[in-house]
Every structure is written in C-alpha cells, then in structure tokens.
TIDREN-156280 format. One record per residue: residue in one letter; x, y, z of N, C-alpha, C, O, CB in turn. Coordinates in steps of 0.2 Angstrom, whole numbers, plus 5000, padded with zeros to 4 digits. Glycine has a CB too. Layout:
<atoms>
+------+-------+--------+------+--------+---------+------+-------+--------+------+-------+--------+------+--------+---------+------+
| rest | neast | nnorth |  nup | caeast | canorth | caup | ceast | cnorth |  cup | oeast | onorth |  oup | cbeast | cbnorth | cbup |
+------+-------+--------+------+--------+---------+------+-------+--------+------+-------+--------+------+--------+---------+------+
|    a |     X |      Y |    Z |      X |       Y |    Z |     X |      Y |    Z |     X |      Y |    Z |      X |       Y |    Z |
...
+------+-------+--------+------+--------+---------+------+-------+--------+------+-------+--------+------+--------+---------+------+
</atoms>
This chain:
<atoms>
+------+-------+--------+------+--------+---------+------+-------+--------+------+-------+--------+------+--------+---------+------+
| rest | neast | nnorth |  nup | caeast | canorth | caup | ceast | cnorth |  cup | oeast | onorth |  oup | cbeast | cbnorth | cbup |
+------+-------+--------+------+--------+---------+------+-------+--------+------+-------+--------+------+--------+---------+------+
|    x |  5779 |   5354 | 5521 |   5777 |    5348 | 5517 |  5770 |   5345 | 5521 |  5766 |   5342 | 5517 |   5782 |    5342 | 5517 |
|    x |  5769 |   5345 | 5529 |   5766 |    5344 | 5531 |  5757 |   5346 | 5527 |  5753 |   5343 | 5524 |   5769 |    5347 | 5536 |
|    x |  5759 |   5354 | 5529 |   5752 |    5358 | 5527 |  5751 |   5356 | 5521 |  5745 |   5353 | 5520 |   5752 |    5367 | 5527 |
|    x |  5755 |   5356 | 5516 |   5751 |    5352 | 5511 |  5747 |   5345 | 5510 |  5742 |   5344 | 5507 |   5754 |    5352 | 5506 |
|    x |  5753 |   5341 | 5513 |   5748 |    5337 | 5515 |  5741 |   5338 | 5515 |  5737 |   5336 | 5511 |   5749 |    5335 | 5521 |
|    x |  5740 |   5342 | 5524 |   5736 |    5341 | 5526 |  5728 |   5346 | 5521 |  5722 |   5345 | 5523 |   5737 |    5341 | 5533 |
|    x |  5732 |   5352 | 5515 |   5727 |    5353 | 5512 |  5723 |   5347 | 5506 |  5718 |   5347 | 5504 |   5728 |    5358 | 5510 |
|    x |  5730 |   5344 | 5506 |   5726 |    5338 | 5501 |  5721 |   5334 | 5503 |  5716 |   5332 | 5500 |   5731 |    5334 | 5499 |
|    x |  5724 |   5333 | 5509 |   5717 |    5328 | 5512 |  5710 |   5333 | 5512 |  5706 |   5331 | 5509 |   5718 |    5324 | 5521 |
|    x |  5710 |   5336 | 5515 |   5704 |    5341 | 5517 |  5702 |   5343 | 5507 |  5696 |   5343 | 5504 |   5709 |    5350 | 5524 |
|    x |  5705 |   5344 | 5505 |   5701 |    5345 | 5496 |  5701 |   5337 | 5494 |  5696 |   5337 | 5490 |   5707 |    5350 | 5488 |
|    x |  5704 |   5332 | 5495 |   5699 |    5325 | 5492 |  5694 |   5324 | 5497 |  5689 |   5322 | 5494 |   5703 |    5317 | 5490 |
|    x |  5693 |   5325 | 5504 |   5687 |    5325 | 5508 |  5679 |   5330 | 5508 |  5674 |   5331 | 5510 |   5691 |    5326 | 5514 |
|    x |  5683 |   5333 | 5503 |   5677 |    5338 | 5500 |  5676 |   5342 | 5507 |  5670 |   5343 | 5508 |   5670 |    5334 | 5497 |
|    x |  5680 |   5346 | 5511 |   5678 |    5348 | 5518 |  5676 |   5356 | 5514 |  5678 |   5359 | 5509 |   5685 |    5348 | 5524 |
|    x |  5671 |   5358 | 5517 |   5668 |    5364 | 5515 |  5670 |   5369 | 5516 |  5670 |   5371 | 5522 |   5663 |    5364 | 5518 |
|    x |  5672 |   5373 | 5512 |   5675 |    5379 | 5514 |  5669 |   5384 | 5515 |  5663 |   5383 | 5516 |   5681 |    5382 | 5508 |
|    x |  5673 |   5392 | 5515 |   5669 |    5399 | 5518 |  5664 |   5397 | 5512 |  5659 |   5395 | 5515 |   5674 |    5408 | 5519 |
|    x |  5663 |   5397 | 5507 |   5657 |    5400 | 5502 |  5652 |   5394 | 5504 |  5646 |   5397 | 5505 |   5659 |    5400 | 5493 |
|    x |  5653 |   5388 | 5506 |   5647 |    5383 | 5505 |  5644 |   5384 | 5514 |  5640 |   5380 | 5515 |   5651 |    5375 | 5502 |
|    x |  5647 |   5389 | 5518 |   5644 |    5388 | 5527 |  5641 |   5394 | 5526 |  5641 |   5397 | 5532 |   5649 |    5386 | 5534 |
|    x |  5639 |   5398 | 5522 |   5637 |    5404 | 5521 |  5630 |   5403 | 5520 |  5627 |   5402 | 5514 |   5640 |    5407 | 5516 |
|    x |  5626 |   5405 | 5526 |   5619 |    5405 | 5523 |  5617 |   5411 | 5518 |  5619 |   5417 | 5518 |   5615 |    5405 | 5529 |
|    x |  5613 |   5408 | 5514 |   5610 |    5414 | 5508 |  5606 |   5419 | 5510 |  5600 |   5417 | 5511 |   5607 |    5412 | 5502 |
|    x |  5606 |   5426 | 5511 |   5601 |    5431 | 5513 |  5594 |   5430 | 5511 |  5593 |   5428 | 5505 |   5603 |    5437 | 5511 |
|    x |  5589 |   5432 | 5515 |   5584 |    5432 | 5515 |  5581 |   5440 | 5510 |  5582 |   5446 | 5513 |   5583 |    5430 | 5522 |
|    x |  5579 |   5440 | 5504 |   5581 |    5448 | 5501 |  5574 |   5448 | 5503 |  5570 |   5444 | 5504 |   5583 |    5450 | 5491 |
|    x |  5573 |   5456 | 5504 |   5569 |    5461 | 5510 |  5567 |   5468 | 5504 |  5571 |   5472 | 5501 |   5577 |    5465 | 5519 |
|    x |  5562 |   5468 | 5502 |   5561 |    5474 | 5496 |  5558 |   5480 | 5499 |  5552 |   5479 | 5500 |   5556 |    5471 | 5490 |
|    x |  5560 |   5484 | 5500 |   5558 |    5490 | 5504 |  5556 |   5495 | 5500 |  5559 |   5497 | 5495 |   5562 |    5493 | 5508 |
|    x |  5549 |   5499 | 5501 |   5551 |    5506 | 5498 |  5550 |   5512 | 5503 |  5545 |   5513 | 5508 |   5546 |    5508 | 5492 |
|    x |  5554 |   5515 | 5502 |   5557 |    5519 | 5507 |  5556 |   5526 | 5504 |  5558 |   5528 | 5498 |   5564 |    5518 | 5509 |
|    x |  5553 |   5530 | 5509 |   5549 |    5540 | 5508 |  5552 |   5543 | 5511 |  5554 |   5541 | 5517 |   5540 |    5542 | 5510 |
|    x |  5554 |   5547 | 5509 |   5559 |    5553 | 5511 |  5563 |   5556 | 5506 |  5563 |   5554 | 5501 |   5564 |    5549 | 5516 |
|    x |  5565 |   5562 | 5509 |   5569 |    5565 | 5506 |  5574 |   5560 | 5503 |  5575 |   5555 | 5506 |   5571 |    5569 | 5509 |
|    x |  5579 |   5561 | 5496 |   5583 |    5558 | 5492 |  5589 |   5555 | 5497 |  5591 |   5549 | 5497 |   5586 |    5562 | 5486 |
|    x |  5592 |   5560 | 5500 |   5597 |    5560 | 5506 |  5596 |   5555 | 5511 |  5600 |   5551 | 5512 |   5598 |    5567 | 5509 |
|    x |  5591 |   5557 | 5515 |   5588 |    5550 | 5519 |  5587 |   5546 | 5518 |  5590 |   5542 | 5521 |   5582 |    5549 | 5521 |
|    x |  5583 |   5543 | 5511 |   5583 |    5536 | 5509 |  5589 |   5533 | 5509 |  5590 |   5527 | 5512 |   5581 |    5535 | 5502 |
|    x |  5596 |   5538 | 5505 |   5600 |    5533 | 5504 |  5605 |   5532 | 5509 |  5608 |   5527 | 5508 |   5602 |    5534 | 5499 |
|    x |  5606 |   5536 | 5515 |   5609 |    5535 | 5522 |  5601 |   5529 | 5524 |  5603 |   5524 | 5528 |   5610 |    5544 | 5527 |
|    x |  5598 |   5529 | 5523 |   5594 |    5524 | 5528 |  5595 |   5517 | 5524 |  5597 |   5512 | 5527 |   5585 |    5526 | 5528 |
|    x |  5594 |   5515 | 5517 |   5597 |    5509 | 5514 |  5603 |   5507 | 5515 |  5605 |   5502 | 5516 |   5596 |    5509 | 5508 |
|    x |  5607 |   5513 | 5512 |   5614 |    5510 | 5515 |  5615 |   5505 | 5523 |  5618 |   5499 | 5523 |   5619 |    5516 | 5516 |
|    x |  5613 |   5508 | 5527 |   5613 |    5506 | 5534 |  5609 |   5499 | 5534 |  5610 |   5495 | 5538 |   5611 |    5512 | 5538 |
|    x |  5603 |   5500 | 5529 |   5600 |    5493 | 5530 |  5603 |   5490 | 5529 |  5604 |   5485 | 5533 |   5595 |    5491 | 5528 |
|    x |  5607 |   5489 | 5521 |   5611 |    5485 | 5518 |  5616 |   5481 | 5524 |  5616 |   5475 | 5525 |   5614 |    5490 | 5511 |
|    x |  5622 |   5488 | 5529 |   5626 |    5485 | 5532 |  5623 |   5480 | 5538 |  5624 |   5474 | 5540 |   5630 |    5490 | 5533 |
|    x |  5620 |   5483 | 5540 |   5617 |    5478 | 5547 |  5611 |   5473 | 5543 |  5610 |   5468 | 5546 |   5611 |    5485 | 5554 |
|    x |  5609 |   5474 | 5538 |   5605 |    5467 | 5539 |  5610 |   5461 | 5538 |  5611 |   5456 | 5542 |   5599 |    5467 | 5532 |
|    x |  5613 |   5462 | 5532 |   5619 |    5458 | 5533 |  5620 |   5453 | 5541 |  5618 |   5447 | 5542 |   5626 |    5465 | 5532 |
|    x |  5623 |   5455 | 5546 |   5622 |    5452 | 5551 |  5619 |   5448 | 5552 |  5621 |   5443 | 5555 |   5623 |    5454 | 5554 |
|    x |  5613 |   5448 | 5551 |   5607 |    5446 | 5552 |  5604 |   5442 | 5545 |  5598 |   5440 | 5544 |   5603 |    5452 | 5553 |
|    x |  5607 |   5440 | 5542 |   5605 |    5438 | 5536 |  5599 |   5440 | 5531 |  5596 |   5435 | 5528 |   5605 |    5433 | 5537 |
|    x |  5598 |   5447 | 5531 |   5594 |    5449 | 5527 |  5597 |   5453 | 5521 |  5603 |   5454 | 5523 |   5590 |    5452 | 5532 |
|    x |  5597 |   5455 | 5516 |   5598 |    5459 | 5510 |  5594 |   5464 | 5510 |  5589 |   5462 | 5507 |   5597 |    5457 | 5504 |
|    x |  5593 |   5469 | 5512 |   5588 |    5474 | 5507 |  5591 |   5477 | 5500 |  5596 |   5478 | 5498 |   5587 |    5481 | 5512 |
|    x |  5583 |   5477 | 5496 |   5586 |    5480 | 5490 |  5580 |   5487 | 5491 |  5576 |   5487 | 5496 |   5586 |    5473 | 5481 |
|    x |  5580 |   5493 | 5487 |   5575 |    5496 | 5485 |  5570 |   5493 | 5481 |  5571 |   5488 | 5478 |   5576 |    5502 | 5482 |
|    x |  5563 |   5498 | 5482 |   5559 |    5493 | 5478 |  5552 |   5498 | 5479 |  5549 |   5499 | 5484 |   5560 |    5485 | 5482 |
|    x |  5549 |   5501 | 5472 |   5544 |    5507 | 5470 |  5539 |   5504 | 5471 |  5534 |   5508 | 5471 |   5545 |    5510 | 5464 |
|    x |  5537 |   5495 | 5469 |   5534 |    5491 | 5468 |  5534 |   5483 | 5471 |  5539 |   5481 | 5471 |   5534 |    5492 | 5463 |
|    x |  5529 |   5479 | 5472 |   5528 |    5473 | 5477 |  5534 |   5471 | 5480 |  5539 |   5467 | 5480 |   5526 |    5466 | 5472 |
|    x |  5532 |   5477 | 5484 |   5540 |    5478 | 5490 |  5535 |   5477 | 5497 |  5530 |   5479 | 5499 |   5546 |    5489 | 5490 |
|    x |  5540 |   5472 | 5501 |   5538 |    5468 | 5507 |  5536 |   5476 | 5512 |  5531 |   5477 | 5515 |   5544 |    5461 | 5509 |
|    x |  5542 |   5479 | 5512 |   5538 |    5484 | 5518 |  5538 |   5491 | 5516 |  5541 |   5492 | 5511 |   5542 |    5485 | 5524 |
|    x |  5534 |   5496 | 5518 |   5536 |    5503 | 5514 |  5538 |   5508 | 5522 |  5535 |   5508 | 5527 |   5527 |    5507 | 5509 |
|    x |  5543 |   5511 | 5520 |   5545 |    5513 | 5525 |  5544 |   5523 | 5525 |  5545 |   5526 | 5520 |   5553 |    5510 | 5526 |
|    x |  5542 |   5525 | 5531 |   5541 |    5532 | 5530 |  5548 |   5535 | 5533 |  5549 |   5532 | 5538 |   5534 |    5536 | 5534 |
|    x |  5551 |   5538 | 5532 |   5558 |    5539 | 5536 |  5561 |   5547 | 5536 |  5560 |   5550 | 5530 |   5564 |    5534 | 5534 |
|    x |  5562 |   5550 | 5540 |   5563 |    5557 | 5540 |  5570 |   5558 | 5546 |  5571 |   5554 | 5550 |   5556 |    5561 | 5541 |
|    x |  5573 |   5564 | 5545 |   5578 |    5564 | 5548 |  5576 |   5573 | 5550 |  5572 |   5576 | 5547 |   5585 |    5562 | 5543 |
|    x |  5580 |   5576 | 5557 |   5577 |    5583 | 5559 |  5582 |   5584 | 5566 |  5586 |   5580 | 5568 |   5567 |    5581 | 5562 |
|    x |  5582 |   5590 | 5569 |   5584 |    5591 | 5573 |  5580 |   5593 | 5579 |  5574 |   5595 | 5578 |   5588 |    5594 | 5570 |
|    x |  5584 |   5592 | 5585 |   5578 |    5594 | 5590 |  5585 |   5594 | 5597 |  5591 |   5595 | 5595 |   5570 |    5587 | 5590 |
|    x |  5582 |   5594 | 5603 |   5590 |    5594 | 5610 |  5588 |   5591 | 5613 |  5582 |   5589 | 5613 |   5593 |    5599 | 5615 |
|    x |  5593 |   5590 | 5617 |   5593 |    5584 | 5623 |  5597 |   5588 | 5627 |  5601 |   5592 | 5625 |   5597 |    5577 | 5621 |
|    x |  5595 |   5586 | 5631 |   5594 |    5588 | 5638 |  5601 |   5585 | 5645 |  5599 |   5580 | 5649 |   5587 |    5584 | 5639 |
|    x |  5606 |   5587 | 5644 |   5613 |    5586 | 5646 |  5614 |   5591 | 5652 |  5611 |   5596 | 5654 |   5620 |    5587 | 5641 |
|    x |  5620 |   5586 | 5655 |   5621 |    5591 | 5663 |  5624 |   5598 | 5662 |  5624 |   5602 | 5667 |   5628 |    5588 | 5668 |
|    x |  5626 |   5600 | 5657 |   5628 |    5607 | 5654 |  5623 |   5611 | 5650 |  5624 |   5616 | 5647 |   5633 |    5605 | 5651 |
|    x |  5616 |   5606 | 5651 |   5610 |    5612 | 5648 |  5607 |   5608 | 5641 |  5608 |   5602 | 5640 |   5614 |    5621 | 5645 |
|    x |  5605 |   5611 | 5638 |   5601 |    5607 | 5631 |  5606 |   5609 | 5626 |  5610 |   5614 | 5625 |   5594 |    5610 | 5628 |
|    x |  5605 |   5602 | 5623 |   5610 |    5604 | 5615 |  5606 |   5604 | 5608 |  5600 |   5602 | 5608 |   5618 |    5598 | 5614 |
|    x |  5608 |   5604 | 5604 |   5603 |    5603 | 5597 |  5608 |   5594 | 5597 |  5613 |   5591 | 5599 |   5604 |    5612 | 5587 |
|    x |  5604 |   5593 | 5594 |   5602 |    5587 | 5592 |  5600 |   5582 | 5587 |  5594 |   5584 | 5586 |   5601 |    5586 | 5593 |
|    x |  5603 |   5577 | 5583 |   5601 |    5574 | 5578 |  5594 |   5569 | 5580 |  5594 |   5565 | 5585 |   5608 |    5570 | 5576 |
|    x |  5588 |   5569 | 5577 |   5584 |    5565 | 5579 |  5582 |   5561 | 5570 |  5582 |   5565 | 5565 |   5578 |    5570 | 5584 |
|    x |  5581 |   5553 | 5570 |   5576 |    5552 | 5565 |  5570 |   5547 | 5568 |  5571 |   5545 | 5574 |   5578 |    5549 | 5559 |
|    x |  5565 |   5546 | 5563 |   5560 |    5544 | 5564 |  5557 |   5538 | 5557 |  5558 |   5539 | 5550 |   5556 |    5551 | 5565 |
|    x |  5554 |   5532 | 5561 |   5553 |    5527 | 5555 |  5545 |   5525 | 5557 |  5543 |   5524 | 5563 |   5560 |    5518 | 5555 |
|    x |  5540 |   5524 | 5551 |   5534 |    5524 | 5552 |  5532 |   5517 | 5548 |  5528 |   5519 | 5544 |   5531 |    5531 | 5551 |
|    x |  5533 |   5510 | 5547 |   5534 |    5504 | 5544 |  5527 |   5503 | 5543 |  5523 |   5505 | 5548 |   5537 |    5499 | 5546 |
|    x |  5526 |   5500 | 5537 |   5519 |    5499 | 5534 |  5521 |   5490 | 5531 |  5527 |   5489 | 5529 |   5518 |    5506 | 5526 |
|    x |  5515 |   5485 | 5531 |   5514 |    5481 | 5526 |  5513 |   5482 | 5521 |  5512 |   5488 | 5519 |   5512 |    5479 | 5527 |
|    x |  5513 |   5475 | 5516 |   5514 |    5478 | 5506 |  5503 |   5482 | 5508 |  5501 |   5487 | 5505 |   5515 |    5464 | 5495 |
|    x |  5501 |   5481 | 5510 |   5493 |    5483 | 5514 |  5492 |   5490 | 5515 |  5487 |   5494 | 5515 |   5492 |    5479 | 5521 |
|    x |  5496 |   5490 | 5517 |   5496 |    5498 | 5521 |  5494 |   5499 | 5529 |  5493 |   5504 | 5532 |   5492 |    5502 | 5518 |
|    x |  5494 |   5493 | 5531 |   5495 |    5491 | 5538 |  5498 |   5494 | 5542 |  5498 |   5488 | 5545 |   5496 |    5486 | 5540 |
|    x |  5502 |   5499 | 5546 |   5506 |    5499 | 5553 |  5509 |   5494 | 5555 |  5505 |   5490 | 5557 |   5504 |    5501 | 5558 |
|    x |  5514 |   5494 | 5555 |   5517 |    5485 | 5559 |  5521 |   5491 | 5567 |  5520 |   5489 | 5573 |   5528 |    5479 | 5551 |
|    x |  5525 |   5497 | 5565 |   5528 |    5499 | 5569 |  5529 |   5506 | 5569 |  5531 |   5509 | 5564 |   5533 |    5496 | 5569 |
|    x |  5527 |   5509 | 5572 |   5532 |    5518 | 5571 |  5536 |   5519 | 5576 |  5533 |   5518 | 5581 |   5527 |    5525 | 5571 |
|    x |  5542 |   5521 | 5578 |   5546 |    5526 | 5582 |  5553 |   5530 | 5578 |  5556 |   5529 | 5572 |   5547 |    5523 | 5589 |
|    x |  5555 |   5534 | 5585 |   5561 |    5538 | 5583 |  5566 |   5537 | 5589 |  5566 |   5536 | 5595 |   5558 |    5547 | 5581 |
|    x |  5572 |   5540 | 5585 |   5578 |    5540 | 5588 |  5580 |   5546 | 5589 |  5582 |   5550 | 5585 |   5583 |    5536 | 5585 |
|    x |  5582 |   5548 | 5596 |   5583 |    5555 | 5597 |  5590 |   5555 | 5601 |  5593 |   5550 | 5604 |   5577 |    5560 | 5602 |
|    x |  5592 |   5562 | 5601 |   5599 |    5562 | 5606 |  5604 |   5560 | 5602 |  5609 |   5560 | 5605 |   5599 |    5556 | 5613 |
|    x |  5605 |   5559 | 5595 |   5611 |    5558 | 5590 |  5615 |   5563 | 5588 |  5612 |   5568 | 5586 |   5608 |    5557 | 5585 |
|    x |  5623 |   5563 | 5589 |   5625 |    5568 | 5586 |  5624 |   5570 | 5580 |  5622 |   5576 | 5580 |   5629 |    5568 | 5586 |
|    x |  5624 |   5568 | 5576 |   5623 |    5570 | 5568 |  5618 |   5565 | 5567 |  5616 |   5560 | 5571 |   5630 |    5570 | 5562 |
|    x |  5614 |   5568 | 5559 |   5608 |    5563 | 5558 |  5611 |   5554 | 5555 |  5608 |   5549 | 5557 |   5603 |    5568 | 5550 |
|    x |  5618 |   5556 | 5551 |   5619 |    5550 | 5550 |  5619 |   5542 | 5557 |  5618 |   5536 | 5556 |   5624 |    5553 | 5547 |
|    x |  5620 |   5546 | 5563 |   5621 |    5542 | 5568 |  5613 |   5539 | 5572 |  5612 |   5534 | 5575 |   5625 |    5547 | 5572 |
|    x |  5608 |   5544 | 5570 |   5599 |    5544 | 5568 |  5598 |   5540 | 5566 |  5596 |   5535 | 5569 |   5596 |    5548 | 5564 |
|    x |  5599 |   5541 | 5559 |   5599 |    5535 | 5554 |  5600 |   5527 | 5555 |  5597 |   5523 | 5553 |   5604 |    5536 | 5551 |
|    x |  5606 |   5527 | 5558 |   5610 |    5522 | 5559 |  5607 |   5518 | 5565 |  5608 |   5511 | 5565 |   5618 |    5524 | 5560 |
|    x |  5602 |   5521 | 5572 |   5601 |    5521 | 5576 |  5594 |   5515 | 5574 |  5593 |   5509 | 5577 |   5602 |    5527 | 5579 |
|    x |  5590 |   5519 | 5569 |   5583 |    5518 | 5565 |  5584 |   5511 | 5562 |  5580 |   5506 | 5564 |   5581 |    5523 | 5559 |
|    x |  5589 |   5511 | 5558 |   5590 |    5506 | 5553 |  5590 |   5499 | 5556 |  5587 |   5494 | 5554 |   5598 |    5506 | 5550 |
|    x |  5595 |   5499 | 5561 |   5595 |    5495 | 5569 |  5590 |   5491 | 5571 |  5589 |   5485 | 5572 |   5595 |    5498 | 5574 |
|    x |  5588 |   5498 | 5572 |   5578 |    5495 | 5575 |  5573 |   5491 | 5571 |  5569 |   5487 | 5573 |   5573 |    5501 | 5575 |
|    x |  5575 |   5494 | 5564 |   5568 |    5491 | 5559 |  5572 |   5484 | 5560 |  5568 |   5480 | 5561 |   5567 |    5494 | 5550 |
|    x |  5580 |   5482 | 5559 |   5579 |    5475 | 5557 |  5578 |   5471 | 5564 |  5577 |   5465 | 5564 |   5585 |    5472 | 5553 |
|    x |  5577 |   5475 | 5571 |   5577 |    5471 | 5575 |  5569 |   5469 | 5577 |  5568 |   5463 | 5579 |   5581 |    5473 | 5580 |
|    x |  5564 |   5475 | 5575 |   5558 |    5473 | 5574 |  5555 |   5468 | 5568 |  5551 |   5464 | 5570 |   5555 |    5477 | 5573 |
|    x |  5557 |   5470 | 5563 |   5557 |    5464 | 5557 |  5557 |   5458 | 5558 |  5553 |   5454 | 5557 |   5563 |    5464 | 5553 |
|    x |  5564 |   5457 | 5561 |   5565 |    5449 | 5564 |  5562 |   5448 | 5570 |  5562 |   5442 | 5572 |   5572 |    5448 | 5565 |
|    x |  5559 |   5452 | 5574 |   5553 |    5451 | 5580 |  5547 |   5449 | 5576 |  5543 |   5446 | 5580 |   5551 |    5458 | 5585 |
|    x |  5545 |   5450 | 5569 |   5539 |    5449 | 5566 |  5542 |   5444 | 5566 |  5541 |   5440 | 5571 |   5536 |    5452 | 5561 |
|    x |  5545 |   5444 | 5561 |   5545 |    5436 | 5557 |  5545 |   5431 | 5563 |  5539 |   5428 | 5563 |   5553 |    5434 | 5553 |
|    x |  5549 |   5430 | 5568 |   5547 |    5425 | 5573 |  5540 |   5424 | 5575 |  5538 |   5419 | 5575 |   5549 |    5426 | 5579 |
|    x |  5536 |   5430 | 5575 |   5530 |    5428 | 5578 |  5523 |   5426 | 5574 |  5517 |   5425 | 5576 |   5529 |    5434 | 5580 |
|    x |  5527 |   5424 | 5566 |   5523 |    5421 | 5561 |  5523 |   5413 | 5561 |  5519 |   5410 | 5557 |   5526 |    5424 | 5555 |
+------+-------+--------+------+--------+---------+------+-------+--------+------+-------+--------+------+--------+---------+------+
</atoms>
C-alpha cells in the first residue's frame, strides 16, 4: 500500500521518468566506401558505440557530414611464439569538402570484425575530439 502511495505522489509531482532524462542524439550522416561487407560491419558498430556517446549514425550517399574510406585486410603480429596472420582495418575521414580530418588503422585483431569494431571506436573518439575543438 505503501509503494503505491508513493507512485502516486511521484505521478501528480510530475517526476521525470527514463524517456524525458534522455538526451536526444546528435544524428551523424556518413558515407562510407568500401566493400558492401565492410560498410555494414563498420555502421553497425557506429550505430552501437555512438549510442554511448550520444551520437546516431545514419548512412548517407549525399549532404552527409563525413565520408569515410574504410577497408578491412589481413596482415601479422608479431607474438612470443613467432608471427601470426592477423586481422587489420583502416579508416581514412574526409569532410562534407573533401578535407582529411584523420586517417589510421587498427592492427593485431583477431578477426576483421574485431578491426572493425576497434576503427568504429576511434572515429567517434576523434569526432567528438573535433567537435570540442570547434
């Protein structure tokens, strides 16, 4: 009897639940080059981590904020038991201009998806290093 009470008061006080302390993402329009398979392991991953961060990425062929070059490859690393092959990708970020904001790559990955995931990371952690600096 209590708890209801006390939801009754908390709903005529108008206390704010989960939907109204939710800040709204900032949507992020990308177009992204690469093989079909790459793009869509690389958006997915934006999709999940921008989230954290409050960003949305959507795709985008046209007056999309970044264009992203992205490729996925293998290459080895170099362990106490000798070289192994290895998952490596690479991200080359462009303004809507065609500026360079950033390029690098992620190496030493077991599988590409883990590449991928490594990249995705990065762009939003540089992204949001831009934006501050604006």
């Amino acid at each position: 009897m209590r708890a209801l009470s006390l939801l009754s008061l908390l709903l005529v006080l108008g206390a704010p639940g989960p939907a109204q302390s939710q800040t709204v993402p900032k949507v992020i329009r990308a177009k992204i080059e690469g093989t079909e398979l790459d793009r869509r392991m690389l958006l997915k991953d934006l999709k999940t981590h921008g989230l954290d961060h409050h960003m949305k990425f959507e795709l985008a062929e046209s007056d999309f904020d970044y264009r992203i070059v992205f490729s996925t490859g293998q290459g080895t690393t170099e362990t106490t038991w000798g070289e192994l092959n290895s998952s490596l990708a690479s991200a080359d970020v462009f303004d809507p201009n065609g500026t360079e904001l950033f390029k690098f790559e992620r190496k030493g990955r077991g599988r590409d998806e883990a590449a991928t995931n490594a990249v995705a990371k990065e762009i939003i952690k540089r992204i949001l290093k831009l934006n501050s600096l604006n």
